[in-house]
BABA-821663 format. One record per residue (C-alpha): residue number from 1; residue in one letter; x, y, z. Coordinates in steps of 0.02 Angstrom, whole numbers, plus 50000, padded with zeros to 5 digits. Example, Ala and Ser with C-alpha at 12.3 -4.5 7.8 and 13.67 -1.06 7.14 Angstrom:
2
<r k="1" r="a" x="50615" y="49775" z="50390"/>
<r k="2" r="s" x="50684" y="49947" z="50357"/>
! end
This chain:
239
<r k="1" r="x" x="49390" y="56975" z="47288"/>
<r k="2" r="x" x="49291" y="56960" z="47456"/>
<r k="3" r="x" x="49298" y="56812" z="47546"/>
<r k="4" r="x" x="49190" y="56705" z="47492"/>
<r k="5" r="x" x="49036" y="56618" z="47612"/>
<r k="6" r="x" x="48973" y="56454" z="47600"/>
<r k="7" r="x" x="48769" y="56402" z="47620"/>
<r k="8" r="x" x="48816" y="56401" z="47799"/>
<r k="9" r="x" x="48864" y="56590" z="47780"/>
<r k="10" r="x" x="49051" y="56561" z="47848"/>
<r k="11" r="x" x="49200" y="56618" z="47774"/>
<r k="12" r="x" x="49320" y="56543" z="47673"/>
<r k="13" r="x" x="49482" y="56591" z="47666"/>
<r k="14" r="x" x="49581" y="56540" z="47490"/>
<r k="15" r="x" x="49714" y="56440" z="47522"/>
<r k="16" r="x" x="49772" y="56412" z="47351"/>
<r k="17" r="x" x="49794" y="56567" z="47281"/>
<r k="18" r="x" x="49899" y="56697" z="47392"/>
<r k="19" r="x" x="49848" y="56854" z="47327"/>
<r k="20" r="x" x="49686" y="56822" z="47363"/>
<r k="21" r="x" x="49713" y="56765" z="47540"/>
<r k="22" r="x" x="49814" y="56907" z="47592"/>
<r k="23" r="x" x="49683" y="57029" z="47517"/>
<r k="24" r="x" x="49543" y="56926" z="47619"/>
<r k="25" r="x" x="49660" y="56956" z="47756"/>
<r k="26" r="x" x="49656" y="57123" z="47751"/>
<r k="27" r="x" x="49472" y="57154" z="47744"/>
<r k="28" r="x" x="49465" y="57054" z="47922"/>
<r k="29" r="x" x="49575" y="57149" z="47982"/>
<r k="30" r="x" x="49493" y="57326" z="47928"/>
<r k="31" r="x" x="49325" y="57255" z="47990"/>
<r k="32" r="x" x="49396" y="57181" z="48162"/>
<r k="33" r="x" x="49504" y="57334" z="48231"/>
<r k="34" r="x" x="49324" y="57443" z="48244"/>
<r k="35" r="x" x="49261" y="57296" z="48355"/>
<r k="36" r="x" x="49278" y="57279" z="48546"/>
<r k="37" r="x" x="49366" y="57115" z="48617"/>
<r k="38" r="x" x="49204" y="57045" z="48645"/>
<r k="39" r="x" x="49140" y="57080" z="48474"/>
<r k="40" r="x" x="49274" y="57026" z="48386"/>
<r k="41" r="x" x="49276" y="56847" z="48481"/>
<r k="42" r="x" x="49082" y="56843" z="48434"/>
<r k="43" r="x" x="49112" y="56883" z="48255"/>
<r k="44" r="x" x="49228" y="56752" z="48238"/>
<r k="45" r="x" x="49116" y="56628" z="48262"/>
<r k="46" r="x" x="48974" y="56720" z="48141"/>
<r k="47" r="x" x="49136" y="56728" z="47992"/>
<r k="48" r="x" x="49213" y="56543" z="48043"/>
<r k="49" r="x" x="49136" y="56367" z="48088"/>
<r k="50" r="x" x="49198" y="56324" z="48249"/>
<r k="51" r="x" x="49278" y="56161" z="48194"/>
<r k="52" r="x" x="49414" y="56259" z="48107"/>
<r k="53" r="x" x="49449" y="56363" z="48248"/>
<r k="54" r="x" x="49595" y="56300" z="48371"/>
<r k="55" r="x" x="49626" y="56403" z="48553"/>
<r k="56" r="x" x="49769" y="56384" z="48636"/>
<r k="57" r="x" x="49818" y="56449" z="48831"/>
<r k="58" r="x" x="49979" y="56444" z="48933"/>
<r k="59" r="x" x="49873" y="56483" z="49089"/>
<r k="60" r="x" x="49991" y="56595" z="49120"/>
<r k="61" r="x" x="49999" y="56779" z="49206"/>
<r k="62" r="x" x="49824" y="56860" z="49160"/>
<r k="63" r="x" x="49789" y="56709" z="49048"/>
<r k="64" r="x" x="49600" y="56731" z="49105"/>
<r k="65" r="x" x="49560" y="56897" z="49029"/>
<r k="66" r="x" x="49527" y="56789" z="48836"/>
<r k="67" r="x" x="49490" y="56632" z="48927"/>
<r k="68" r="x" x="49341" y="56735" z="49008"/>
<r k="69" r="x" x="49296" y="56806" z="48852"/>
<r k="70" r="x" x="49286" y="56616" z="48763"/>
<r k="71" r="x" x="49157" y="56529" z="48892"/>
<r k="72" r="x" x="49053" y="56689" z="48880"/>
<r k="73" r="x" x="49061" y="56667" z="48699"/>
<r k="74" r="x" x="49057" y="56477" z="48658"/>
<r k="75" r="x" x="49092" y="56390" z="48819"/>
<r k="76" r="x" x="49118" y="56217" z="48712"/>
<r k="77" r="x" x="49284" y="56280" z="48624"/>
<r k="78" r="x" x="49401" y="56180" z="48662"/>
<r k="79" r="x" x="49573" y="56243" z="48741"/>
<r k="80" r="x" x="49741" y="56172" z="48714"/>
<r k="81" r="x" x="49861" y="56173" z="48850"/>
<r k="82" r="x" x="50031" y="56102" z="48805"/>
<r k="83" r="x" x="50092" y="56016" z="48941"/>
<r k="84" r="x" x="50293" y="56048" z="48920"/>
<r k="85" r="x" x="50315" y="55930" z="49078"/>
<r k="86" r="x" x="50423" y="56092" z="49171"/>
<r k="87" r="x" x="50279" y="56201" z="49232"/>
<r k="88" r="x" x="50254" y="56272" z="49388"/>
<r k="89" r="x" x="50167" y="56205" z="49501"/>
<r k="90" r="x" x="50063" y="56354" z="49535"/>
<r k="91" r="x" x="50035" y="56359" z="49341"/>
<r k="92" r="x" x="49955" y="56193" z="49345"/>
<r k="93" r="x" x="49833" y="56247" z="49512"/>
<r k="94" r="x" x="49789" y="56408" z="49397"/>
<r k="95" r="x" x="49732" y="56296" z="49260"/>
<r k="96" r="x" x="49642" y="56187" z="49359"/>
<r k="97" r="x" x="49546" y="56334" z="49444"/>
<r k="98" r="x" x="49510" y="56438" z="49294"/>
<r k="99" r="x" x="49433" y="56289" z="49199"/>
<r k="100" r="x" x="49317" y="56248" z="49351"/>
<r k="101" r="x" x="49290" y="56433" z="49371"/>
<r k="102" r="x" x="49222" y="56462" z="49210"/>
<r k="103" r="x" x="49178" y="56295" z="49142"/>
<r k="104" r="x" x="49322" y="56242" z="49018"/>
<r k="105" r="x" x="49355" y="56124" z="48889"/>
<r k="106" r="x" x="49530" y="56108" z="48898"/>
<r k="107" r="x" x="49624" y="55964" z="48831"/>
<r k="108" r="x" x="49832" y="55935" z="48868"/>
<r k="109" r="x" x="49930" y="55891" z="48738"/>
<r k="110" r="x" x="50135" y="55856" z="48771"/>
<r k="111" r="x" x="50304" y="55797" z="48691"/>
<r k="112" r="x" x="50319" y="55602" z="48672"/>
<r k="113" r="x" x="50399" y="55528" z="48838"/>
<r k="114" r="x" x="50552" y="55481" z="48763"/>
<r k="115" r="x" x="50582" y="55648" z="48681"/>
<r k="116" r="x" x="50540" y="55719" z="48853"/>
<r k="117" r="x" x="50650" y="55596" z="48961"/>
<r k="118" r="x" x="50799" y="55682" z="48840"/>
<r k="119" r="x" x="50766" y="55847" z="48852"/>
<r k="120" r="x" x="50753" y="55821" z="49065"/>
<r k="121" r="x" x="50925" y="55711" z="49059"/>
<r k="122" r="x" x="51021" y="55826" z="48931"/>
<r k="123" r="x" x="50958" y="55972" z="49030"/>
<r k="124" r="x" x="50925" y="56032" z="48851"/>
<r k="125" r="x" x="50849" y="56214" z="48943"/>
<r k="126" r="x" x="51027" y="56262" z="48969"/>
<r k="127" r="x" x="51136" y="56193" z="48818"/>
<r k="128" r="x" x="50987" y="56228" z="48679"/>
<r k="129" r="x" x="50838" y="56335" z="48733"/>
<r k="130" r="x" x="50756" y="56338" z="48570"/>
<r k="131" r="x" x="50796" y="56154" z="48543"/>
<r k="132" r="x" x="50699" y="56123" z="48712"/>
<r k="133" r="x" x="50545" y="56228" z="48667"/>
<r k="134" r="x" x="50546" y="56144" z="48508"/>
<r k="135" r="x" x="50521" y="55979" z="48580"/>
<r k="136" r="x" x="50427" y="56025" z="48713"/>
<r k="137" r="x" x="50294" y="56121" z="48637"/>
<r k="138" r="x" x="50320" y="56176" z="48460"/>
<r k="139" r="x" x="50311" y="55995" z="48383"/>
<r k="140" r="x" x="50149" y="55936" z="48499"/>
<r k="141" r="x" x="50058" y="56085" z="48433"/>
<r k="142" r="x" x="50109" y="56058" z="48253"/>
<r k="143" r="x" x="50043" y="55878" z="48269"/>
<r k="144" r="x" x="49863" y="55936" z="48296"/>
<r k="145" r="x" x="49877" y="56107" z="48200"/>
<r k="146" r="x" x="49835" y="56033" z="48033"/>
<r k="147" r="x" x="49661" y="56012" z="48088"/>
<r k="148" r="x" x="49626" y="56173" z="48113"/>
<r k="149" r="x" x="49627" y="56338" z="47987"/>
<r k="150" r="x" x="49610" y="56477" z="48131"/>
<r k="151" r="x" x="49730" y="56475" z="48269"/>
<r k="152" r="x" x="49671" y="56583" z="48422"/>
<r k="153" r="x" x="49806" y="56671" z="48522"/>
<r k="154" r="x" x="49804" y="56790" z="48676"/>
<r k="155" r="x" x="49971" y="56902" z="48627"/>
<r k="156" r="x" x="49967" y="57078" z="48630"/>
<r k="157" r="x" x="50086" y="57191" z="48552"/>
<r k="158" r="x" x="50159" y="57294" z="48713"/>
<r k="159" r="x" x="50221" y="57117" z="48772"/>
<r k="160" r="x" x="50396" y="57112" z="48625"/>
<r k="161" r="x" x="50473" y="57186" z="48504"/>
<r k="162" r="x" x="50402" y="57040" z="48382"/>
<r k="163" r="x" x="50226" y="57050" z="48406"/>
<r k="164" r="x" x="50199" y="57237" z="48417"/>
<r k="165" r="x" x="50226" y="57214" z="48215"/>
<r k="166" r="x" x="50086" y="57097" z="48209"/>
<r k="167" r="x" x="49916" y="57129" z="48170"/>
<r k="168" r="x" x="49722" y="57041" z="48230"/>
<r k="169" r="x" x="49738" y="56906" z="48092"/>
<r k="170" r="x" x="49900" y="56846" z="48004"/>
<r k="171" r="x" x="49964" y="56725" z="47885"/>
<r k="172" r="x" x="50069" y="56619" z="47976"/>
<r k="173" r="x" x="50148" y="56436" z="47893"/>
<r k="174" r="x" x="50000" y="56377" z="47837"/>
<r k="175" r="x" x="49877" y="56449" z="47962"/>
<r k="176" r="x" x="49764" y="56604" z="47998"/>
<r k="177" r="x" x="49812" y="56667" z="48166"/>
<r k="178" r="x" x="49715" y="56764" z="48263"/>
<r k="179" r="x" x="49753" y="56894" z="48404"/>
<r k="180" r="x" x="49589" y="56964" z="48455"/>
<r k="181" r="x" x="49675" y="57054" z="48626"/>
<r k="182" r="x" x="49819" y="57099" z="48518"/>
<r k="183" r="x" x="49798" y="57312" z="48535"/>
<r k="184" r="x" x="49748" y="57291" z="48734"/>
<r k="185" r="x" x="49874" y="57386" z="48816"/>
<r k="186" r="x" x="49942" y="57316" z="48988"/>
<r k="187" r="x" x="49810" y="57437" z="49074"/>
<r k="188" r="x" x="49668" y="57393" z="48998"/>
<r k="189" r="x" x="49709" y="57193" z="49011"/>
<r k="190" r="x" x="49739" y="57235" z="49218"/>
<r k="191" r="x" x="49591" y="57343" z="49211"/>
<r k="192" r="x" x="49477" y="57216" z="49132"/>
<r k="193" r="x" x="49530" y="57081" z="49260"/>
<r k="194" r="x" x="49506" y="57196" z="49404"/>
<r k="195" r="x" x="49327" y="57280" z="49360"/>
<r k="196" r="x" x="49269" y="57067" z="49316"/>
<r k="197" r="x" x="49367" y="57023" z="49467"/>
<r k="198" r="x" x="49453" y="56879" z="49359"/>
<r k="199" r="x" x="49616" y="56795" z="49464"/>
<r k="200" r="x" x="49785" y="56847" z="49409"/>
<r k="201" r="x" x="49921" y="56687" z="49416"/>
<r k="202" r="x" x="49980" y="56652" z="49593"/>
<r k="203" r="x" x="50149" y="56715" z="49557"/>
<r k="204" r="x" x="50100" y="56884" z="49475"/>
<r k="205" r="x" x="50113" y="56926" z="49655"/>
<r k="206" r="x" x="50287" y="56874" z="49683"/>
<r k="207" r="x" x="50346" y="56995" z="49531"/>
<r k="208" r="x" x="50321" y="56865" z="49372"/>
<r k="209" r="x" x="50257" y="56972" z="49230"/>
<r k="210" r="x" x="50269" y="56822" z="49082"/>
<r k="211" r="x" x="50260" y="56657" z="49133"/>
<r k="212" r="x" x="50356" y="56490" z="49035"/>
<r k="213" r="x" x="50438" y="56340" z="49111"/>
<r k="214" r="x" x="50519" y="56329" z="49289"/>
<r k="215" r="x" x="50688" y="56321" z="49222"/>
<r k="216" r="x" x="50693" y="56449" z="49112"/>
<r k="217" r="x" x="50585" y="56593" z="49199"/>
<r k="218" r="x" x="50621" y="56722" z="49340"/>
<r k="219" r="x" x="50542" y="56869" z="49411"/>
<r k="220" r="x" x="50531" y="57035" z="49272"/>
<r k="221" r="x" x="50431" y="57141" z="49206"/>
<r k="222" r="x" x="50372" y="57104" z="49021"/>
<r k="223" r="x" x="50451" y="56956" z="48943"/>
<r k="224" r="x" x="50623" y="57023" z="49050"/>
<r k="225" r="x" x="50596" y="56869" z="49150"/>
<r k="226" r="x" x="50585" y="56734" z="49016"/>
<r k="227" r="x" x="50734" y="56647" z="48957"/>
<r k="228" r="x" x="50854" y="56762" z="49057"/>
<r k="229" r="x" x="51029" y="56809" z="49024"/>
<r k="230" r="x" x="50967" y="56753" z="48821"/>
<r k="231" r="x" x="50932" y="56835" z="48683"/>
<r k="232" r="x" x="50785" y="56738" z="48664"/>
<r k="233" r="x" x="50626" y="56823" z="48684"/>
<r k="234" r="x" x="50495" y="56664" z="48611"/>
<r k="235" r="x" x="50479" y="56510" z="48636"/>
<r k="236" r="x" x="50430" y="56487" z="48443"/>
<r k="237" r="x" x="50267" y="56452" z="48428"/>
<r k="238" r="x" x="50224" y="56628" z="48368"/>
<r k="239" r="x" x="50374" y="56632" z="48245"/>
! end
C-alpha cells in the first residue's frame, strides 16, 4: 500500500497497522536516498505538514550545516534545544550566534529544577551516566515528543557504530525519525561548511570532534571524546 495523502496532499503514515508502516517506510526511504540534502529537507515539507514535524539541535560541533539547510527551507520551524543545565559555555554563545545568524526559532526545553538540583548534588555524571542523560534530556524531550509524528535529527552514520545501521527515516518508539544528513561523510559535512563559510563550534578548534555536557566531554576525534573512559557511546535519545 502507498502512503496514503490527504486533500492537503501530505502523507500519512499508518500508525495502526505495522506492516503497512514499515512498507510506507521503505518507499521514503527508496525515494529520499536519490535526493540531495537540500532536496530531501524540501520534500519533507511537500510529503509532511509542518505541525507534525519536530527539529531538534545540540548546537554542537558543525551543528550549522542542517540548521543552515532549515532557515533556507522553512525559516519558521521551530528548533528544540534541550537545555541539560551542564553545557559549555561556548555551546551556549554558538547557539546564540547561529540563531541570530540565520534567523532561528529555537525554543529551550530542560529537566524540572528539582530533578536537576539532584543530578548536580549526586554528581549523577559520574555514579550513573545514563541515569543523568536520562533526566537531563531524554525525559524533557519525551514530554513534548507526543506532539509531533516526524522527529528531525542531524546524525550521520560515520559518527558510531549505532547509527551507521540506520537509515534516512526509521521507526523509532512511536515516532518517524528522520536523518536527512545521515550518508554525509565527515568531508562533505566540513566541505559544505567551508565552501558556505558556516562557523564551526568554538571548541572544534581546541580538538572537540562531538560535543555533550562539560562533565562528561573531552577533546577526541569522533564520539572518542564523549563519555570517556565508558562504554557509553549515546546519550539515549537516538536509542
Amino acid at each position: 500500500m502507498e502512503a496514503e495523502k490527504t486533500e492537503t496532499q501530505k502523507l500519512t503514515i499508518d500508525l495502526e497497522n505495522a506492516e503497512t508502516r514499515a512498507k510506507q517506510i521503505r518507499q521514503l526511504n527508496e525515494r529520499y536516498h536519490s535526493l540531495t540534502i537540500e532536496e530531501r529537507v524540501t520534500a519533507l515539507y511537500e510529503d509532511f505538514d509542518q505541525a507534525d514535524v519536530m527539529l531538534t539541535s545540540s548546537f554542537a560541533a558543525t551543528s550549522a550545516f542542517l540548521l543552515k539547510v532549515f532557515s533556507l527551507a522553512n525559516p519558521s520551524q521551530k528548533i528544540y534545544f534541550i537545555d541539560t543545565g551542564y553545557h559549555f559555555r561556548e555551546t551556549l554563545e554558538y547557539k546564540e550566534k547561529l540563531t541570530e545568524l540565520y534567523g532561528l526559532n529555537v525554543e529551550s526545553i530542560k529537566a524540572e529544577d528539582w530533578k536537576h538540583d539532584f543530578t548536580t548534588k549526586e554528581e549523577t555524571w559520574k555514579k550513573d551516566p545514563d541515569f543523568c542523560c536520562s533526566i537531563n534530556k531524554v525525559e524533557p524531550l519525551n514530554e513534548i515528543k507526543e506532539n509531533y509524528k516526524i522527529w528531525v535529527s542531524g546524525l550521520m552514520e560515520w559518527q558510531s557504530d549505532h547509527r551507521s545501521t540506520l537509515d534516512i527515516f526509521e521507526d523509532r518508539n512511536g515516532i518517524i525519525k528522520f536523518y536527512p544528513l545521515l550518508d554525509v561523510t565527515q568531508e562533505e559535512r566540513e566541505a559544505y561548511i567551508k565552501d558556505h563559510n558556516l562557523p564551526f563550534h568554538p571548541l572544534v578548534a581546541k580538538g572537540y570532534f562531538s560535543i555533550g555536557c562539560e562533565h562528561c566531554t573531552v577533546p577526541g576525534k569522533g564520539r572518542s571524546g564523549r563519555w570517556n573512559n565508558s562504554p557509553k557511546t549515546e546519550c539515549g535519545l537516538h536509542l
